[in-house]
PLY file of the C-alpha trace (Angstrom):
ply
format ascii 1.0
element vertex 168
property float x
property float y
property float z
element edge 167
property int vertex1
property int vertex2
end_header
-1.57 6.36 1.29
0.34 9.59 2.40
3.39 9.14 0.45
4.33 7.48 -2.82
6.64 3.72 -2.30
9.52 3.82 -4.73
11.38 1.02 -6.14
13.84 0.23 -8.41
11.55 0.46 -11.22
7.95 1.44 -9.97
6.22 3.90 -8.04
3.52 3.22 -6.21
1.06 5.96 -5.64
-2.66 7.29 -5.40
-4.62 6.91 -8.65
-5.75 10.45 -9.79
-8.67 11.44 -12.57
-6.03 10.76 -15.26
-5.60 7.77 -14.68
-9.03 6.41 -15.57
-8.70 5.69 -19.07
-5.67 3.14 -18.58
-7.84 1.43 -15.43
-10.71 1.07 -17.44
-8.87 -0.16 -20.41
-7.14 -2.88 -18.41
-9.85 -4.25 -16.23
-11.84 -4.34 -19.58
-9.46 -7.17 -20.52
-11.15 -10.39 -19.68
-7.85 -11.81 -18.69
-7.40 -9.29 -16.15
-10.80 -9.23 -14.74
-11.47 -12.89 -14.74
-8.59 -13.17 -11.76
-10.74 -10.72 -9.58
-13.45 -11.35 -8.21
-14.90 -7.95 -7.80
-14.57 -6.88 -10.82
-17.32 -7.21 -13.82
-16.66 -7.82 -17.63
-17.49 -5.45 -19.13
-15.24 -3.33 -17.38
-16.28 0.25 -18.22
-15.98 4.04 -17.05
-19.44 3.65 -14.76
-17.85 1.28 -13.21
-14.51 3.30 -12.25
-15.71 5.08 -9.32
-12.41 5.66 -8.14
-13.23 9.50 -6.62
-16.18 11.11 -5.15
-17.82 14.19 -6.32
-15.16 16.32 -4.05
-12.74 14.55 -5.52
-11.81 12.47 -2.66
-10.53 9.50 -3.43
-13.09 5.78 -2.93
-10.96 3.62 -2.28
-7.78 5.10 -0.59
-6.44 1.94 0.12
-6.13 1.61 -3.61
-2.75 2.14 -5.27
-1.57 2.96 -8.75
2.07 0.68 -10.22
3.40 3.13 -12.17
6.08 2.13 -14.65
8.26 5.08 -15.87
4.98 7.33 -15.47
2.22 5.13 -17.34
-0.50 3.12 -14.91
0.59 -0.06 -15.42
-1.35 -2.05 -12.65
-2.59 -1.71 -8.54
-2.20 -2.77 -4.99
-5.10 -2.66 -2.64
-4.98 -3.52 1.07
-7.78 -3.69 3.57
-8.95 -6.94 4.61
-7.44 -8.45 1.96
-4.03 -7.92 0.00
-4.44 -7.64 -3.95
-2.84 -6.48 -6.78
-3.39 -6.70 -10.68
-1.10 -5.99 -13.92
-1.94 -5.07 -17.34
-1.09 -8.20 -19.87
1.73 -6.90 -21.43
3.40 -5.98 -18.50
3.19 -9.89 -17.13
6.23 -11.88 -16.82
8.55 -8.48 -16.17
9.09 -8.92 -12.09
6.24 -5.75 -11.76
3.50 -7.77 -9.23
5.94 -9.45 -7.31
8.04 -5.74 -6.71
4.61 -4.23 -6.32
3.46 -6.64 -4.12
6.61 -6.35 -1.79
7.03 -2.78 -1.68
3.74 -2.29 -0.26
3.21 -5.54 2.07
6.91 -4.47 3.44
5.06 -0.49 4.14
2.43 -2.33 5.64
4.47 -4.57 8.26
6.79 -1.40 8.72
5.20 0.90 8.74
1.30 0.41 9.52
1.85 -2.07 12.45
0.04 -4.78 10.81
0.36 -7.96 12.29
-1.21 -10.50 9.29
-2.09 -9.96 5.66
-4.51 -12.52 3.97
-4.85 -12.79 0.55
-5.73 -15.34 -1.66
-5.49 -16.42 -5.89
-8.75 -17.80 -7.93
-7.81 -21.95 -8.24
-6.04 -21.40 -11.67
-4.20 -18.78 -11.74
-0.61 -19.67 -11.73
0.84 -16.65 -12.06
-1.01 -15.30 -9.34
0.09 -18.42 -6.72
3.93 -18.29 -7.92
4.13 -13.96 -6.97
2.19 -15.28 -3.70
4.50 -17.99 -2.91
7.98 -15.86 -3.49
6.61 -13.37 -1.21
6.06 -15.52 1.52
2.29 -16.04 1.92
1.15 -19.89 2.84
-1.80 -21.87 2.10
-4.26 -21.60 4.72
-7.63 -22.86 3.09
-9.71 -22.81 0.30
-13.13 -20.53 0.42
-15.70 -20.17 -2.51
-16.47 -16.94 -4.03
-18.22 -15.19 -6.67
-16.57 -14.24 -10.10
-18.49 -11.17 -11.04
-16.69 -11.18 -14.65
-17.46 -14.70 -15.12
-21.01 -15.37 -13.16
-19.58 -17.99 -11.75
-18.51 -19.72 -8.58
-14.63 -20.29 -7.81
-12.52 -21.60 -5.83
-10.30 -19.23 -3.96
-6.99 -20.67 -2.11
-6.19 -18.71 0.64
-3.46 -17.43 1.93
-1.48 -15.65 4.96
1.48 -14.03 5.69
2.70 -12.92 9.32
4.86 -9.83 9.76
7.09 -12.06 11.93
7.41 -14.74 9.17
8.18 -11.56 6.81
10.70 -9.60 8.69
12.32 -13.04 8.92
12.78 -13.34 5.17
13.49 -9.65 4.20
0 1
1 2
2 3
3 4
4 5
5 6
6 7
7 8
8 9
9 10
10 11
11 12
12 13
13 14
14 15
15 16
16 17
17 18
18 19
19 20
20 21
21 22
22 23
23 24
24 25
25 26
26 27
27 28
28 29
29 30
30 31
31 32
32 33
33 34
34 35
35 36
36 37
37 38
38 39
39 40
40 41
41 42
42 43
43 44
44 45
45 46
46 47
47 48
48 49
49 50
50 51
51 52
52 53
53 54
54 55
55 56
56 57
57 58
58 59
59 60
60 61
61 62
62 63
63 64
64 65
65 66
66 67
67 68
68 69
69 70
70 71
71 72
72 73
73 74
74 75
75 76
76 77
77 78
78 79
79 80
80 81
81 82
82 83
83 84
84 85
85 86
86 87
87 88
88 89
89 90
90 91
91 92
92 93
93 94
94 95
95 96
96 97
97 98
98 99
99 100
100 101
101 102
102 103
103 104
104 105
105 106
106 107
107 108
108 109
109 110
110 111
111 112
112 113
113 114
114 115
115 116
116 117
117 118
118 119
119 120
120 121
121 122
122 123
123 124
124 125
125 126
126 127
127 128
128 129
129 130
130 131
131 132
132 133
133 134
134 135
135 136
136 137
137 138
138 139
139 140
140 141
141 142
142 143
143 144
144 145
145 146
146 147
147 148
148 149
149 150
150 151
151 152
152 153
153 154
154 155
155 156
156 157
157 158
158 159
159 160
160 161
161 162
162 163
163 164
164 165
165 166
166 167
């Protein structure tokens, strides 16, 4: 990400060493990690692995929601479109503004033609932020809960940039 997505309320911008504590603190809560399927519980700092030894960032697809400065959550887009916020910042608007400050950068600006995403069969939250911003049903797939050792359910989801531009 080259330059930082503002909103109203949020910015949106690369994680940096300092932000480590509040990451780890946050996926360490086992209802924030139990939504993602990548992540394990316990969540820990040798698990962070957000930079390489020169610094260089892992995962630079991997965005920091910033709420007047503090890390409150993050947006991640390569194959597929995800996002996570710390529980007390739930029910405030802050995925769903997230969420469509970055999928409307990707349409716009990274010539994108689909996003697929998808929410763990459950999570309500998750499938409401998914529905406002557009994305429909297209299956269900299996996959493996590392925080839970368990099997899920995933329903997946699209969104086309044409069906997007459409509604924005």
């Amino acid at each position: 990400m080259a330059e930082n997505i503002i909103t109203s309320r949020l910015v949106l911008r690369p994680f940096n060493v300092a932000d480590g504590d509040a990451v780890v603190r946050y996926l360490g809560d086992i209802e924030v990690s139990r939504w993602l399927a990548q992540v394990p519980h316990p969540f820990s700092s040798t698990n962070l692995m957000l930079f390489r030894e020169d610094g260089s960032s892992r995962w630079p697809e991997l965005v920091a929601v910033t709420l007047n400065g503090e890390v409150v959550g993050a947006v991640i887009h390569t194959d597929h479109f995800g996002y996570w916020v710390a529980p007390e910042f739930w029910g405030r608007g802050i995925a769903t503004e997230a969420a469509t400050a970055m999928i409307d950068m990707i349409f716009r600006k990274a010539g994108t033609t689909q996003i697929a995403t998808g929410y763990l069969e459950g999570n309500a939250a998750s499938a409401r932020v998914l529905s406002k911003l557009g994305f429909r049903e297209t299956g269900n797939s299996v996959v493996f809960v590392r925080s839970l050792g368990v099997e899920a359910v995933q329903v997946d989801m699209n969104l086309s940039r044409e069906m997007w531009m459409a509604a924005t």
